[in-house]
C-alpha positions in Angstrom: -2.0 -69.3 62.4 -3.3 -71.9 60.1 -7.1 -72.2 59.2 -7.8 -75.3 61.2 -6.4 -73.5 64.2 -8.4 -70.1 63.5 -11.2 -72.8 63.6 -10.8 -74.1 66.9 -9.8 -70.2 68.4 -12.6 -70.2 71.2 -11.4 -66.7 72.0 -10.9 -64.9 68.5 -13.8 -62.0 67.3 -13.4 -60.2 64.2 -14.5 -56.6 65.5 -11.0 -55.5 66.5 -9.8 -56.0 62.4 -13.5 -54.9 60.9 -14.3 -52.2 63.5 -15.0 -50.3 66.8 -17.6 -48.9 68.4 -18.0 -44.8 68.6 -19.9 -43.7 71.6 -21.8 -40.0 71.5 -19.2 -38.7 73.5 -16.0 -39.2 70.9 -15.3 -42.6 73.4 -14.1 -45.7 71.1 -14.1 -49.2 72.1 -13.4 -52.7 70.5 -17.2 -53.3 70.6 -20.4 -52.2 72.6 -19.7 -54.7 75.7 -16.1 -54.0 75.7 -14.7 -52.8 79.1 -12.1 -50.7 77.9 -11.6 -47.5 75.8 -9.0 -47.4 73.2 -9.6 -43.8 73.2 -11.6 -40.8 72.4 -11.5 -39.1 68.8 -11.8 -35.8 70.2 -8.6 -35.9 71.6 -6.6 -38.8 69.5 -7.0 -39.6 65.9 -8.8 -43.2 65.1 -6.2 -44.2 63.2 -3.8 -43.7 66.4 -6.2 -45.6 68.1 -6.6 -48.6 66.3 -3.6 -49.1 65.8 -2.7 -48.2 69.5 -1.3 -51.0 72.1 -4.2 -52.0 73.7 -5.2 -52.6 70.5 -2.5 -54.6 69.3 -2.2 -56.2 72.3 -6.0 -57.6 72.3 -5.6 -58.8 68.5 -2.2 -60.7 70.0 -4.3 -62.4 72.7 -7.1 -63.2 70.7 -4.6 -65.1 68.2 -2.8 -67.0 71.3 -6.4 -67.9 72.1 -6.3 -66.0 75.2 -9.4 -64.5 76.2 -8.7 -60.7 76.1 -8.8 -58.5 79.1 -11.3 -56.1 78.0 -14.2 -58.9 76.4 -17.4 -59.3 79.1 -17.4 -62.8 78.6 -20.6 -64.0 80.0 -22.5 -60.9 78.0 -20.8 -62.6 74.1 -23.4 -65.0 72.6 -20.2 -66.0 70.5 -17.7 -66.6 73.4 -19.8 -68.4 75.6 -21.4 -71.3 73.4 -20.6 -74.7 73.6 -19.2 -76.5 70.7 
């Protein structure tokens, strides 16, 4: 994907290449509103996880700019402004 295109990607977020989000519990998730866990560190390790296939998978979408299955839409400032 060229930068022009990256540009116009309505449904790309960095957090699945920069990060995840631990919860208390061991839980980890793309991001705080994400619907779905990747997994949970006390049973898998994080590098397993990240680079898991539902990972993989979302990071695929995101670069087809198709939103991703696990994003709550209407709760991301940056997927639901207008350009």
């Amino acid at each position: 994907m060229n930068a022009k295109d990256l540009l116009k990607n309505k449904s790309i977020c960095t957090l699945p290449w920069t990060g995840f989000e631990l919860e208390p519990s061991g839980t980890v998730k793309n991001c705080i509103i994400s619907k779905t866990e990747l997994g949970n560190i006390n049973k898998t390790n994080i590098k397993d996880i990240m680079h898991g296939k539902e990972n993989i998978d979302l990071k695929q979408a995101m670069l087809k700019d198709e939103m991703p299955f696990n994003c709550l839409v209407v709760t991301c400032k940056r997927n639901t402004q207008q350009t």
